[in-house]
C-alpha positions in Angstrom: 15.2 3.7 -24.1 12.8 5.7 -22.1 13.1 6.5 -18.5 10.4 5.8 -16.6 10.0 7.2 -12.5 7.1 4.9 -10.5 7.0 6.0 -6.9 3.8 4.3 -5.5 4.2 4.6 -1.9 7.4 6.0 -0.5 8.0 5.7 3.3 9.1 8.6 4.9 11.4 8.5 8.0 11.4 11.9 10.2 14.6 11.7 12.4 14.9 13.1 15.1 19.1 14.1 15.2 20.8 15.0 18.4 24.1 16.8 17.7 27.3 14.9 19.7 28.9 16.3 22.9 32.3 18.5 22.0 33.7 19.6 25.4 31.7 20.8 28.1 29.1 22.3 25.6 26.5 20.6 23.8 24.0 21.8 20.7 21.3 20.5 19.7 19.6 20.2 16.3 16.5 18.3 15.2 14.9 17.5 11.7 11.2 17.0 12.1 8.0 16.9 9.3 9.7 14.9 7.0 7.1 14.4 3.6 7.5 14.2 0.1 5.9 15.2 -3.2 6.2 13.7 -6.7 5.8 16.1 -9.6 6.3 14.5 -12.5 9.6 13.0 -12.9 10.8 15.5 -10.0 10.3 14.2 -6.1 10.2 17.1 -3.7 11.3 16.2 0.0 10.2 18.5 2.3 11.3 19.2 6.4 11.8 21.1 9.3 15.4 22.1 10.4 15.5 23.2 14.0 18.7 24.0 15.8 20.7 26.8 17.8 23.1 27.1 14.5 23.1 29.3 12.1 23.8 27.3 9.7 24.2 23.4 9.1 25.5 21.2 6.4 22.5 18.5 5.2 22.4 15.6 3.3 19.9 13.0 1.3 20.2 9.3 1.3 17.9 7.3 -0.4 16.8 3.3 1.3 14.7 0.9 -1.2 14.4 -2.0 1.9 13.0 0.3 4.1 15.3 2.1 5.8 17.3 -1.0 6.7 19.9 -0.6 4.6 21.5 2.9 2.1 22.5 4.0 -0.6 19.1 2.5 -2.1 19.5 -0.3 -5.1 18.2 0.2 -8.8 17.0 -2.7 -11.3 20.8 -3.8 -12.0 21.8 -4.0 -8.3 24.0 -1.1 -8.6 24.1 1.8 -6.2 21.5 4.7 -6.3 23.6 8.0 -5.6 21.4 10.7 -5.6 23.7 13.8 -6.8 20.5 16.2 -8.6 19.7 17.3 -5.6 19.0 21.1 -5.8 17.2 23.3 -2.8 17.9 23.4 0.3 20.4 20.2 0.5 24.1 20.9 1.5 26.1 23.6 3.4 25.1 27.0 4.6 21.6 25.3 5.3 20.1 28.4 8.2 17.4 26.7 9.9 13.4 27.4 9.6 10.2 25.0 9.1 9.0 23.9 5.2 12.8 23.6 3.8 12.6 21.9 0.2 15.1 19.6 -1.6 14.3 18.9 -5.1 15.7 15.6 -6.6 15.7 14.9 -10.4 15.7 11.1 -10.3 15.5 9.9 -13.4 19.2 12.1 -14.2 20.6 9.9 -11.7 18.1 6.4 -12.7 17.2 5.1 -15.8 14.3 4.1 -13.9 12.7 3.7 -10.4 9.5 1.8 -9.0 8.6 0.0 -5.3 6.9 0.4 -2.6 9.6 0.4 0.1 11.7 3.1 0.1 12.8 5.4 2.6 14.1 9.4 2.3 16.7 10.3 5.0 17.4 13.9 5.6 20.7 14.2 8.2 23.1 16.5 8.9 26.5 15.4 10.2 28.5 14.8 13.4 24.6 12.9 14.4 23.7 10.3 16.0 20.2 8.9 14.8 17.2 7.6 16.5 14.7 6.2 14.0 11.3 6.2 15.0 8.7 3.5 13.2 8.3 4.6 9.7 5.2 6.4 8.5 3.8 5.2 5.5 2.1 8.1 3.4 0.0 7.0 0.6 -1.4 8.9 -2.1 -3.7 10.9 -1.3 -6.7 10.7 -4.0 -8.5 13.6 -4.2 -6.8 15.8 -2.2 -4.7 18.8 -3.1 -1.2 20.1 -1.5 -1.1 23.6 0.1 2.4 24.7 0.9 3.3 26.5 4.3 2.6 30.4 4.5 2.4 32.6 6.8 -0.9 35.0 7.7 -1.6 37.9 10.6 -5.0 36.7 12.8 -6.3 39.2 15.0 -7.0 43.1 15.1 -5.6 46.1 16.7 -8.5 47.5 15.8 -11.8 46.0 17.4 -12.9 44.3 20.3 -10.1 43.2 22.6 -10.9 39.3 22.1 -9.4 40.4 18.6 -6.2 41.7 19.8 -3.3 41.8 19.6 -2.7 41.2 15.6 -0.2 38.0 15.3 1.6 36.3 12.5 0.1 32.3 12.5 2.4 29.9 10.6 0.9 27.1 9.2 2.7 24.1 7.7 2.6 22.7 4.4 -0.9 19.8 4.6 -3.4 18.0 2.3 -7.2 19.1 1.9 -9.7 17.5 -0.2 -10.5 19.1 -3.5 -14.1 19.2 -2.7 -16.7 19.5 -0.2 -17.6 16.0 1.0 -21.5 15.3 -0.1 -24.3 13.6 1.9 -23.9 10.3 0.4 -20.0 10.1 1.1 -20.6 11.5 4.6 -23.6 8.7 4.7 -20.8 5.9 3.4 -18.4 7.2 6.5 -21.6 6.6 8.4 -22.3 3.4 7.4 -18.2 2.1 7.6 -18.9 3.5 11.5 -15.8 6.0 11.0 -18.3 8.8 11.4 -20.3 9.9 13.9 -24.4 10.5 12.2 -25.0 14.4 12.4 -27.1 15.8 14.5 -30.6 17.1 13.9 -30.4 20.4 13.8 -34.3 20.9 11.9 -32.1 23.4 9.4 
């Protein structure tokens, strides 16, 4: 029997995890930027692990009602336990923005389709505050550029230049091409666009 993987719309919960209280001392860690990819058969989760740590121990659960209840449920009923997972997903995690987790779903499903699921990236010893769920849709069109790194500025030139600095940009969408004057003009129309000025160019 083929396996098939249908993700239409996943919704993606960022949490925002506040380590507990041991002693007098308390730390403080926070996943943020939680998205996802789907490549093929392959989902890609992707998020920022901020802490004071060098290192944390994470984890991926998977929700098909939402969020309100894990592990998530496949056709049969039976539990969905996500185990390839590869990336950066369990311990020794160091902290920095753009971390990846790769899950090959259909080694762990025979097969996987909804619209209501939910990705939950925690580490332990939490306690989680779940904000209102964002739903991302596919994004037609559009093409994903990962997170990099460039240096802005000159050393070189005039001083509004200076100093040369590293910008870090996270991972985000962009459409493929230039929007024309007639899709512009339907934006206009829709009055979800403001009409351009004349410029006489």
């Amino acid at each position: 029997m083929t396996k098939r993987l249908i993700i239409f719309v996943v919704i993606v919960v960022s949490l925002f995890l506040m380590q507990t209280k041991v002693g007098t001392s308390a730390g403080s860690e926070r996943i943020e930027n939680v998205r996802f990819e789907q490549r093929g058969n392959l989902v890609y989760i992707f998020y920022d692990l901020i802490g004071d740590e060098k290192e944390y121990k994470v984890s991926l659960r998977l929700s098909s009602d939402g969020g309100r209840s894990f592990p998530a449920k496949d056709a049969a009923g039976k539990d969905i336990i996500l185990k390839s997972l590869s990336g950066d997903i369990g311990e020794g995690i160091t902290p920095r923005r753009d971390k990846e987790i790769v899950w090959d779903a259909l080694k762990d499903v025979e097969s996987l389709s909804g619209d209501n699921f939910v990705f939950e990236v925690v580490t332990p010893k939490t306690e989680v505050r779940r904000p209102k769920p964002e739903v991302r849709r596919e994004k037609r069109g559009m093409v994903y550029i990962p997170a990099g790194e460039f240096i802005m500025g000159s050393n070189d030139y005039d001083n509004d230049e200076k100093p040369e600095h590293k910008v870090h940009l996270s991972a985000y969408y962009i459409d493929k091409y230039e929007v024309t004057n007639s899709q512009y003009k339907e934006c206009v129309s829709a009055g979800k666009c403001k009409k351009p000025y004349d410029t006489k160019y």
